[in-house]
LUMGUZA-540467 format. One record per residue: z negated, x negated, y negated of N, C-alpha, C in turn. Coordinates in nm, 2 decimals, decimal comma. Last residue first. Layout:
   n_pz   n_px   n_py  ca_pz  ca_px  ca_py   c_pz   c_px   c_py
      Z      X      Y      Z      X      Y      Z      X      Y
...
***
This chain:
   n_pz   n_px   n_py  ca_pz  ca_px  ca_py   c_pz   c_px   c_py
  -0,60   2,57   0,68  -0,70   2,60   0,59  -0,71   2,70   0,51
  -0,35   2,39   0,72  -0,32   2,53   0,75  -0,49   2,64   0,72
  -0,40   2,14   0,60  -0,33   2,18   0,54  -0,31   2,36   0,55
  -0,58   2,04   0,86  -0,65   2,08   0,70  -0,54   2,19   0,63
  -0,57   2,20   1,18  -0,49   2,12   1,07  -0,51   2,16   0,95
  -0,80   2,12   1,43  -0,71   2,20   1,33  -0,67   2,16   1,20
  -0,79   1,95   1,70  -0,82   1,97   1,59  -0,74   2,00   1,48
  -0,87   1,89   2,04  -0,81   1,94   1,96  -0,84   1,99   1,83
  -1,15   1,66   2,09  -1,08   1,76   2,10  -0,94   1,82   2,04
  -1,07   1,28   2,27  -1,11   1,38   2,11  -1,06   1,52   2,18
  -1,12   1,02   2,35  -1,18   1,18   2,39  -1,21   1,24   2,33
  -0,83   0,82   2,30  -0,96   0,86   2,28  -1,01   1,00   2,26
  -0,67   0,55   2,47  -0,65   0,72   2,40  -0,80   0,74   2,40
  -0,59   0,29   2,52  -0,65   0,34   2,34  -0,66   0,48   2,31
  -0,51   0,31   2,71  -0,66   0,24   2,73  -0,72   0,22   2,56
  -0,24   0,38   2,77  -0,37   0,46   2,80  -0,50   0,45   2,76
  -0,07   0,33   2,44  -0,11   0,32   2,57  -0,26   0,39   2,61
   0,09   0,51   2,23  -0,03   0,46   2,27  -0,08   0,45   2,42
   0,41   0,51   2,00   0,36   0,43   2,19   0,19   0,44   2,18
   0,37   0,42   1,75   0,51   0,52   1,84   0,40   0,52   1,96
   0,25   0,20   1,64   0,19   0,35   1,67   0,25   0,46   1,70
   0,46   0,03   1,66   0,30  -0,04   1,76   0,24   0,13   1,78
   0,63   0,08   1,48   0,63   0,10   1,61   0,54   0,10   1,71
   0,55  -0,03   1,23   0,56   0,12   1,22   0,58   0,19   1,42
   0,59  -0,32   1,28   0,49  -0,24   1,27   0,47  -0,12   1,28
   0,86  -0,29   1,28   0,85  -0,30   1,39   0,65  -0,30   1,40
   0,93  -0,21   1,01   0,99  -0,16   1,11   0,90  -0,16   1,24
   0,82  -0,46   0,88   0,78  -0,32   0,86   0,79  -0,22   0,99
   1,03  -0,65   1,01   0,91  -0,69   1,03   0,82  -0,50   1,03
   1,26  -0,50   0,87   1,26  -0,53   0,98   1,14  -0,54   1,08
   1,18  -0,59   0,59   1,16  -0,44   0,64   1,20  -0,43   0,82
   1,22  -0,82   0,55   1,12  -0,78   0,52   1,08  -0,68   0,63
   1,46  -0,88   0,65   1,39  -0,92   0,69   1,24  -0,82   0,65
   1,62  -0,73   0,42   1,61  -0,68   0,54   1,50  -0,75   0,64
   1,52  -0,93   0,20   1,46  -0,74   0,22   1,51  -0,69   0,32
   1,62  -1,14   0,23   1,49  -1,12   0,18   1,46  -1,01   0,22
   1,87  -1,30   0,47   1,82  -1,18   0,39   1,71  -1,11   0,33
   1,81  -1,47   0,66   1,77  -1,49   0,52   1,80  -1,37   0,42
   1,86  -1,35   0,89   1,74  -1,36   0,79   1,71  -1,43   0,69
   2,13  -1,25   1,03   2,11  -1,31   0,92   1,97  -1,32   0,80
   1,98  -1,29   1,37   2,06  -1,20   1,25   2,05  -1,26   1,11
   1,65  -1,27   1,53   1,78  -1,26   1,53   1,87  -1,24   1,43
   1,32  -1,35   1,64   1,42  -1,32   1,55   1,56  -1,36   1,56
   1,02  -1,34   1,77   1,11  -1,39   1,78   1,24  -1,30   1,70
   0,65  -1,44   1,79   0,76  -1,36   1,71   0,92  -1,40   1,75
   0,37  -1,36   1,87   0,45  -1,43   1,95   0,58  -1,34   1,86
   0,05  -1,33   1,75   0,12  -1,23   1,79   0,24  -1,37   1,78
  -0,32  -1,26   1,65  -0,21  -1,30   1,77  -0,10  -1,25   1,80
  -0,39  -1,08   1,47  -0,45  -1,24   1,45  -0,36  -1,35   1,60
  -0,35  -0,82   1,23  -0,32  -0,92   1,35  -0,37  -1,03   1,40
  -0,33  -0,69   0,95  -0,46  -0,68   1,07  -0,46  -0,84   1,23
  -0,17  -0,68   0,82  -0,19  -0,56   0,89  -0,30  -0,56   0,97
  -0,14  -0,91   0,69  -0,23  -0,80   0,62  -0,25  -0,71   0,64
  -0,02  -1,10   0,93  -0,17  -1,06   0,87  -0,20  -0,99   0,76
   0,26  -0,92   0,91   0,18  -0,92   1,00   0,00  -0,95   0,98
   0,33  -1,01   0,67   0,29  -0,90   0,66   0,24  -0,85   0,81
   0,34  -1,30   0,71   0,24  -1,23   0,55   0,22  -1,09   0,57
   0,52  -1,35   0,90   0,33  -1,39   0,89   0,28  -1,33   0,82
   0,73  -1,22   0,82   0,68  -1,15   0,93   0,52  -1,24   0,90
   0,77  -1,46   0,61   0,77  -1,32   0,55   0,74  -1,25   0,66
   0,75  -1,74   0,76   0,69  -1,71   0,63   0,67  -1,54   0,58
   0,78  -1,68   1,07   0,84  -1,70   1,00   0,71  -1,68   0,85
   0,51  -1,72   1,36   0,64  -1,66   1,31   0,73  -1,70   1,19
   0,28  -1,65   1,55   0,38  -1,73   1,53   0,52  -1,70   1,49
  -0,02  -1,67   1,45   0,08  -1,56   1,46   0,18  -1,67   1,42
  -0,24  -1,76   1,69  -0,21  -1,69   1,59  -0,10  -1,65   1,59
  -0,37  -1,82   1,99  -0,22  -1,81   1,94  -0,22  -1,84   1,78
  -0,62  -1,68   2,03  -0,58  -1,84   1,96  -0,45  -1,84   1,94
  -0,54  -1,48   2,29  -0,67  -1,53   2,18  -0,67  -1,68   2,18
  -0,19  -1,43   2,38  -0,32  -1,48   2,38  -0,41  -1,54   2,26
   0,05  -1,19   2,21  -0,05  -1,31   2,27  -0,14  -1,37   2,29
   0,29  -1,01   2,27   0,15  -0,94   2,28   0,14  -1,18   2,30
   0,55  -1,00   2,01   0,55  -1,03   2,16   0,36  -1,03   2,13
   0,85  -0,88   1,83   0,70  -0,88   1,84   0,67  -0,86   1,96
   1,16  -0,91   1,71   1,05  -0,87   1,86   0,94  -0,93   1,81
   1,35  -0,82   1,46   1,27  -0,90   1,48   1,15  -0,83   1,62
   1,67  -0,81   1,38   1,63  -0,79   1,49   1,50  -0,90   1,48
   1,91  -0,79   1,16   1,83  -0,84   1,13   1,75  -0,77   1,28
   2,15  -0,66   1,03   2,15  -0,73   1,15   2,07  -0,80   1,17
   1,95  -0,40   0,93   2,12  -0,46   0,91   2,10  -0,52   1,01
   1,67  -0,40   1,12   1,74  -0,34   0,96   1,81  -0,43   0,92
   1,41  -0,30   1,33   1,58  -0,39   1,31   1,56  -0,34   1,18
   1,19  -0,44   1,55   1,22  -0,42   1,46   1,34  -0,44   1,42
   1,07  -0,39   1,89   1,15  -0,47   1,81   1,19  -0,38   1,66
   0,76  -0,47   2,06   0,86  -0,38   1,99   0,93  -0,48   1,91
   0,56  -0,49   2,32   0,65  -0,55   2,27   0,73  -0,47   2,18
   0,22  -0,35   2,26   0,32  -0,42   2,36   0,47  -0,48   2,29
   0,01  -0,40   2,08  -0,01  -0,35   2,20   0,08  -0,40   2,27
  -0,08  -0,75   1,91   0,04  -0,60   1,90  -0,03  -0,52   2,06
  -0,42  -0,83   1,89  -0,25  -0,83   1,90  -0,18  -0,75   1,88
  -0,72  -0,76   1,90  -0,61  -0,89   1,86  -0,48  -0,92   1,78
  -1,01  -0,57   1,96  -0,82  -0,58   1,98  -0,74  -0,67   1,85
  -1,27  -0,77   2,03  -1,23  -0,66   1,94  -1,04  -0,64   1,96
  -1,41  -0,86   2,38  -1,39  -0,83   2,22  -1,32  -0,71   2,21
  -1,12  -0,81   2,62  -1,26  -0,85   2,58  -1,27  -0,85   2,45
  -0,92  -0,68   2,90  -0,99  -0,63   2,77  -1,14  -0,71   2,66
  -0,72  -0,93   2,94  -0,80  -0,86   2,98  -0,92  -0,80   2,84
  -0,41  -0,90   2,85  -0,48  -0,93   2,98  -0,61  -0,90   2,94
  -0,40  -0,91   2,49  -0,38  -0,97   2,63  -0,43  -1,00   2,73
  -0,49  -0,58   2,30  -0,50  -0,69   2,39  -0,42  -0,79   2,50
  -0,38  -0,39   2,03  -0,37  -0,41   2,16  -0,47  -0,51   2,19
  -0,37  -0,22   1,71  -0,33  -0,30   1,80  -0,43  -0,31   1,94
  -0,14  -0,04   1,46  -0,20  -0,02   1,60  -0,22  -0,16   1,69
  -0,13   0,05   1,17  -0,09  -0,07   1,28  -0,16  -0,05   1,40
  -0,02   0,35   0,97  -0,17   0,24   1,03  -0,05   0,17   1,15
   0,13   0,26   0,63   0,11   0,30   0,76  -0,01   0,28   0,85
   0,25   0,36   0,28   0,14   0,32   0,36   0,14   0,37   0,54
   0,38   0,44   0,10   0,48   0,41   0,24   0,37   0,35   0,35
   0,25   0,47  -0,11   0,32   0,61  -0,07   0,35   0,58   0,08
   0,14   0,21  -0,17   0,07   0,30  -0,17   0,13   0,41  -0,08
   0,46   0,10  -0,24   0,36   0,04  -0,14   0,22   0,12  -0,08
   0,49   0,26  -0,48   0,58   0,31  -0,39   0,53   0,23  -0,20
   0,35   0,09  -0,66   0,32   0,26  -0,61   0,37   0,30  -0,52
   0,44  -0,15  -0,60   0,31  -0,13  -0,60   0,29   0,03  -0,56
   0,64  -0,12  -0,77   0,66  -0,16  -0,61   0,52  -0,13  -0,55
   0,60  -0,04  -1,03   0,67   0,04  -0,94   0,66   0,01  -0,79
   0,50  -0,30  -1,12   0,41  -0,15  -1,08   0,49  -0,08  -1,04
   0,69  -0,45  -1,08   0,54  -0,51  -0,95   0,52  -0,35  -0,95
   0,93  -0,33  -1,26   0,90  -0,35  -1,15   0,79  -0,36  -1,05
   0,72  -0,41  -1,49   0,77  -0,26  -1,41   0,79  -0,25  -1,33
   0,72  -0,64  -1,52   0,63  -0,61  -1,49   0,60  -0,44  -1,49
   1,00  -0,73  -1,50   0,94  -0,79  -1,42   0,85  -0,67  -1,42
   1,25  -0,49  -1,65   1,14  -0,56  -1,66   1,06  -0,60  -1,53
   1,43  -0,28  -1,56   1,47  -0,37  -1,64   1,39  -0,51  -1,67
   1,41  -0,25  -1,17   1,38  -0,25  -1,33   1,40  -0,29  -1,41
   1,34  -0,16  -0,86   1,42  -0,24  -0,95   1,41  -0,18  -1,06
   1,13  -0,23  -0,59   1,13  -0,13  -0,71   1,27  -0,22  -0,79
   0,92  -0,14  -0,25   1,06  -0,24  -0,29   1,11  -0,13  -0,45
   0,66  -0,18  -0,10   0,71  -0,14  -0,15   0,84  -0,22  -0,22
   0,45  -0,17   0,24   0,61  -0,21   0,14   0,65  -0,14   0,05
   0,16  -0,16   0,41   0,26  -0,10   0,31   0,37  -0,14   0,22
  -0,09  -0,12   0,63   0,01  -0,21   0,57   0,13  -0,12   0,54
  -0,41  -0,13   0,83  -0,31  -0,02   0,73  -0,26  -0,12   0,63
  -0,55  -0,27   0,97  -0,49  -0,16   1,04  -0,41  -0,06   0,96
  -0,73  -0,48   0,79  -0,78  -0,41   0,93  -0,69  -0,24   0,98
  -0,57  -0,56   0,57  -0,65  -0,68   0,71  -0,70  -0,59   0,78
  -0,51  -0,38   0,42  -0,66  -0,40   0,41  -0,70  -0,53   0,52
  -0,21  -0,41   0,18  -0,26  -0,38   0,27  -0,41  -0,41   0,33
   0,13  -0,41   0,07  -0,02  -0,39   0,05  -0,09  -0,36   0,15
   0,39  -0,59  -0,11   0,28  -0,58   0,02   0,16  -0,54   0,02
   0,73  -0,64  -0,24   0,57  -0,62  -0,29   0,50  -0,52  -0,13
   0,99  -0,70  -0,47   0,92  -0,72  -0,33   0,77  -0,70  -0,34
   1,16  -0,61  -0,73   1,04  -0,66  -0,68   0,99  -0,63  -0,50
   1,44  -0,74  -0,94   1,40  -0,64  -0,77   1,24  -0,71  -0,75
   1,56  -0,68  -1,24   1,47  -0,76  -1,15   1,43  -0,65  -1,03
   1,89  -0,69  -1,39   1,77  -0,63  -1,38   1,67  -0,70  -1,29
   2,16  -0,73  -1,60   2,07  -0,77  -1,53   1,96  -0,73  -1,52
   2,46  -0,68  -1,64   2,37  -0,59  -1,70   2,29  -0,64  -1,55
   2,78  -0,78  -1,78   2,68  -0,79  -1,66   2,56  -0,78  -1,72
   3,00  -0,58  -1,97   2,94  -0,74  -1,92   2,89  -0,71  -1,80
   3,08  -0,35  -2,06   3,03  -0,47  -2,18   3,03  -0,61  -2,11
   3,16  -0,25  -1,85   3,24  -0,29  -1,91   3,20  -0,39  -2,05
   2,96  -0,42  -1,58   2,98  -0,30  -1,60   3,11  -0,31  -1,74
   2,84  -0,52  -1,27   2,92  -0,52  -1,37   2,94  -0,42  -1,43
   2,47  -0,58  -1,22   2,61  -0,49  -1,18   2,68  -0,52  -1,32
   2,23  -0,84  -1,02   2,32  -0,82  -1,14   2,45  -0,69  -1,15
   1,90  -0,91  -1,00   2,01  -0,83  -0,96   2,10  -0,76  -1,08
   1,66  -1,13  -0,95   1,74  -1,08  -1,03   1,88  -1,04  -0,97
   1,39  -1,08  -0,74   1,50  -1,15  -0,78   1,56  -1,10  -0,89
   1,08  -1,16  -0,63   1,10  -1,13  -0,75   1,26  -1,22  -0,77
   0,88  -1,13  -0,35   0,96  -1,21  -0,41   1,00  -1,13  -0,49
   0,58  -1,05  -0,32   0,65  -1,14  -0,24   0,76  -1,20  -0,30
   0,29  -1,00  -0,46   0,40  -0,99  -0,44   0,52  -1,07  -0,38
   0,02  -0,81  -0,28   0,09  -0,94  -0,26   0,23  -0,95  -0,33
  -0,34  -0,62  -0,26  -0,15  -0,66  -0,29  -0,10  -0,81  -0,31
  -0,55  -0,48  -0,10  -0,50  -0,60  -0,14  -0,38  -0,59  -0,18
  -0,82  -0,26   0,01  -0,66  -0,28  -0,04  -0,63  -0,39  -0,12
  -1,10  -0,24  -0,02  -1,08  -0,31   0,08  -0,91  -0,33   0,01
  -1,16  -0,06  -0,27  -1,14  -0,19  -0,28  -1,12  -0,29  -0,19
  -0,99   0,21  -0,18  -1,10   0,17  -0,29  -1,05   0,00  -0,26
  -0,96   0,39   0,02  -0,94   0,21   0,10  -1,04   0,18  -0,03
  -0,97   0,67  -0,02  -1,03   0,58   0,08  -1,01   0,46   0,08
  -0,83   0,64  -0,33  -0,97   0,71  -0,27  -1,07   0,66  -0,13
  -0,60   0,51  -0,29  -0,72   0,50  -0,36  -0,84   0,49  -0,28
  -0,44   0,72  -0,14  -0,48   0,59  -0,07  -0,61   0,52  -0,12
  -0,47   0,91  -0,34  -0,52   0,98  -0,21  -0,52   0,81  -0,10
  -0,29   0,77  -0,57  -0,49   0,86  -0,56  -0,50   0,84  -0,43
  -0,05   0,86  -0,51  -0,13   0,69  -0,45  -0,28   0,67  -0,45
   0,05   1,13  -0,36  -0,01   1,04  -0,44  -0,07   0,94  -0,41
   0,21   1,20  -0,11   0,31   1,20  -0,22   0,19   1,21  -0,40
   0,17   1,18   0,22   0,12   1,10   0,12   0,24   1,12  -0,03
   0,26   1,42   0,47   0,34   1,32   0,33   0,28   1,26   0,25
   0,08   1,41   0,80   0,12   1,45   0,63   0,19   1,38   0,55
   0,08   1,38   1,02   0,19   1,34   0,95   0,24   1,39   0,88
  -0,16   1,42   1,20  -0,09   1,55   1,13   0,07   1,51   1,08
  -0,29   1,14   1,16  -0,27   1,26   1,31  -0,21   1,35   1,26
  -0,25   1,02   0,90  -0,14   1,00   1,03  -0,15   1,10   1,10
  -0,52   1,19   0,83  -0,36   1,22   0,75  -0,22   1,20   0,84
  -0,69   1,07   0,95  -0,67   1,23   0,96  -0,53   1,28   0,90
  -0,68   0,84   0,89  -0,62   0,91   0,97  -0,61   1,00   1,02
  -0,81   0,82   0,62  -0,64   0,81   0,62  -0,58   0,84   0,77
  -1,05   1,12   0,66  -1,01   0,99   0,68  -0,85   0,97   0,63
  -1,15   1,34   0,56  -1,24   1,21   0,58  -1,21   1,05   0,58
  -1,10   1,58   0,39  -1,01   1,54   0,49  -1,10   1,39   0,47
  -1,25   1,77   0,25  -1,24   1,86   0,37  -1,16   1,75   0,48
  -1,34   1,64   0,00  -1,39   1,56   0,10  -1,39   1,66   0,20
  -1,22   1,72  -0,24  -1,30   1,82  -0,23  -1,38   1,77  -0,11
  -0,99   1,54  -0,25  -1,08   1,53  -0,37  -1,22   1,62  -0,36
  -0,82   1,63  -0,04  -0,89   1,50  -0,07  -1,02   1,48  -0,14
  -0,78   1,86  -0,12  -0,82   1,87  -0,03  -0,89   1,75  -0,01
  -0,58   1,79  -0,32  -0,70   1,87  -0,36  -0,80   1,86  -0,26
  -0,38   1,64  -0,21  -0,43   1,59  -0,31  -0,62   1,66  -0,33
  -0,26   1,86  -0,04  -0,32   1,73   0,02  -0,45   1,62   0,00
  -0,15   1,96  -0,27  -0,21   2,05  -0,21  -0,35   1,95  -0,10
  -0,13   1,77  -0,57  -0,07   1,84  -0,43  -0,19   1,86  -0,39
  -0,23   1,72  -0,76  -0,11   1,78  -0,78  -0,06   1,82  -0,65
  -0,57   1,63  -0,92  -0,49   1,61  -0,78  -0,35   1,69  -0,84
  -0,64   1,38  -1,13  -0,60   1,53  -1,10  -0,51   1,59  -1,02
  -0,88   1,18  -1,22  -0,80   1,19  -1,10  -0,76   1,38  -1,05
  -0,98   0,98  -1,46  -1,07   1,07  -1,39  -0,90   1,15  -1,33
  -0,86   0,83  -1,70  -0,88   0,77  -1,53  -0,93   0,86  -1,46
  -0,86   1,03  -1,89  -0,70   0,95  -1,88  -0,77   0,93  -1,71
  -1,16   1,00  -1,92  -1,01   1,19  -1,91  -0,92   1,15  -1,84
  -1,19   0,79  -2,06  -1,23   0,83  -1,88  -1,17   0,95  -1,87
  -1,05   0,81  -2,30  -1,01   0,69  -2,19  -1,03   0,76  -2,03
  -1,17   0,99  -2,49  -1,03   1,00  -2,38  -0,99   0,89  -2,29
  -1,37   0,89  -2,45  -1,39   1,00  -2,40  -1,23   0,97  -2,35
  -1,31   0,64  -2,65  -1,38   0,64  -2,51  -1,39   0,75  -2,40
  -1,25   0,79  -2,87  -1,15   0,71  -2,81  -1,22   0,67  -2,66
  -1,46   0,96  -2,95  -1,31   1,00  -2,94  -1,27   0,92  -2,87
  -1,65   0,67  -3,01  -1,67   0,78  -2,89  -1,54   0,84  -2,84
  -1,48   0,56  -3,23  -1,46   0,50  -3,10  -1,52   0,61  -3,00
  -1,50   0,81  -3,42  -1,36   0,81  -3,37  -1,34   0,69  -3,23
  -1,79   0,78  -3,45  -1,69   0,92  -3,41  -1,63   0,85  -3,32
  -1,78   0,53  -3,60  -1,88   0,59  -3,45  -1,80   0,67  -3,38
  -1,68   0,57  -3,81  -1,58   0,50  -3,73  -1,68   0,47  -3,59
  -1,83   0,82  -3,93  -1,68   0,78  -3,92  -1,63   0,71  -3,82
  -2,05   0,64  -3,98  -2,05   0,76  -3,87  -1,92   0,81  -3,85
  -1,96   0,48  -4,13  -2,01   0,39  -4,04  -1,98   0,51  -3,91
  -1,88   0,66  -4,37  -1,81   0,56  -4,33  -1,86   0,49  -4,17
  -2,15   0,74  -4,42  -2,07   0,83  -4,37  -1,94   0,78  -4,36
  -2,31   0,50  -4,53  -2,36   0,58  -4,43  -2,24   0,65  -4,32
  -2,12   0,46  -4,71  -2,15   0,35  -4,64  -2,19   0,42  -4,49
  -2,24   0,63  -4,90  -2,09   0,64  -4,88  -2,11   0,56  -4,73
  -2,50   0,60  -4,99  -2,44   0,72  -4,87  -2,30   0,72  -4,83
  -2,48   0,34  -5,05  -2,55   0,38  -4,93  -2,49   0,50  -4,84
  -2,35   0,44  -5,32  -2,32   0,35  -5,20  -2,37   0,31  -5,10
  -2,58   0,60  -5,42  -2,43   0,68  -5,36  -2,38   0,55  -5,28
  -2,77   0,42  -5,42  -2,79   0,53  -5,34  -2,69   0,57  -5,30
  -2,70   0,31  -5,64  -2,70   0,24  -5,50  -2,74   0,37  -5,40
  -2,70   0,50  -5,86  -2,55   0,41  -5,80  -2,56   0,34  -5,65
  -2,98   0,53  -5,90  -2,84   0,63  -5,84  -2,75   0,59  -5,78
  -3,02   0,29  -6,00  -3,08   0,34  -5,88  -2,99   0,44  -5,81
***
C-alpha cells in the first residue's frame, strides 16, 4: 500500500512538473507577440493619440516599425511575392550565390508597398522583403474620368514613373477599361486600389526591379498633386509628434 502511494505521489508531482513548464512556455510566447513600441511614433500609436495611417502621410512621418502598419490595416493587408532570383558575386573561393526577393503589399483600397531583400535563404529573404514592404508603405490617390460619378476609379491625372531606363505613364480611364498594362504594373496597380487605368511604357522592361519600381514610382506620384475636387474642409491640425 505504501509503495503505491509513493508512486502516485511521484506521478502527481511529475504531471505538475510538466503543467508548469507548458504554462512557462505559453506565457513567454504571448510576452514574445505583445508589441513594444521603440519609437516615439511607435508609442503614440499604441496609446491611440494617432487614428489613422493618414495622419502619418499628412505630417510625413518615418514609419520605422512594421507594428505601426499592423496595427491599422490588421487583416485588410495582403502580400504577394513576385519574383525570386538568384544573384551571383565572384569572389576568390568561387561564386557565392544568394536569392533576391521581390515582394508586394497592400489593402485594394489606397495603400501599396515594395519591398526588395537579398539573402542566403529563400525564406529570409520573403521576410526581409515583407518588412521592408511594411516600412515603404504609401497611400495612392485616386481620381475620375469626366464626370464625377460613384466611387473614384482611376489615377487622378497622368504621371510617369522612371527608374534606369525604364519610363512607365499612367493614363486616367474610363469606367470598364480596367487596367491596361503589363503583368508587373497590373499586380501592383490592383493592390493599390485601381480598377481603370491606361498604361504605357518605355526602356528596357524586362528588367524585373526597375520595372517594378518604376510602376511604385509612379504611384507614389498620384499623391504629389491634389487636384481641387479632392481637397477636403479640414482645419489645421497639430502635429502628434510635437505633443
Amino acid at each position: 500500500m505504501e509503495e503505491k502511494k509513493n508512486n502516485q505521489n511521484t506521478q502527481n508531482t511529475e504531471f505538475r512538473k510538466k503543467n508548469f513548464k507548458r504554462n512557462k512556455s505559453l506565457k513567454n510566447k504571448n510576452e514574445s507577440q505583445e508589441w513594444h513600441p521603440i519609437t516615439k511614433l511607435g508609442r503614440l500609436v499604441k496609446k491611440n493619440k494617432i487614428k489613422s495611417l493618414e495622419e502619418i502621410f499628412y505630417f510625413s512621418l518615418p514609419i520605422k516599425e512594421q507594428e505601426i502598419v499592423d496595427f491599422f490595416l490588421k487583416d485588410k493587408l495582403k502580400d504577394e511575392v513576385l519574383k525570386i532570383m538568384p544573384v551571383q558575386k565572384q569572389t576568390r573561393a568561387g561564386q557565392r550565390t544568394r536569392f533576391k526577393a521581390f515582394l508586394i503589399v497592400g489593402d485594394f483600397s489606397g495603400h501599396i508597398g515594395l519591398g526588395i531583400k537579398t539573402a542566403k535563404e529563400v525564406a529570409n529573404a520573403i521576410k526581409g522583403a515583407l518588412v521592408i514592404a511594411k516600412l515603404t508603405i504609401i497611400p495612392s490617390c485616386k481620381g475620375f474620368w469626366g464626370e464625377k460619378i460613384g466611387k473614384s476609379h482611376t489615377v487622378p491625372m497622368k504621371v510617369t514613373g522612371k527608374c534606369g531606363s525604364i519610363r512607365l505613364r499612367c493614363v486616367p480611364a474610363p469606367k470598364g477599361t480596367g487596367i491596361v498594362a503589363a503583368k508587373i504594373p497590373k499586380k501592383l496597380l490592383t493592390l493599390a486600389g485601381y480598377e481603370d487605368v491606361f498604361t504605357t511604357s518605355k526602356g528596357q522592361t524586362r528588367t524585373f526591379g526597375n520595372f517594378a519600381k518604376a510602376t511604385f514610382n509612379a504611384i507614389y506620384l498620384t499623391q504629389r498633386f491634389i487636384t481641387p475636387n479632392l481637397w477636403l474642409k479640414s482645419s489645421l491640425v497639430k502635429n502628434p509628434m510635437n505633443s
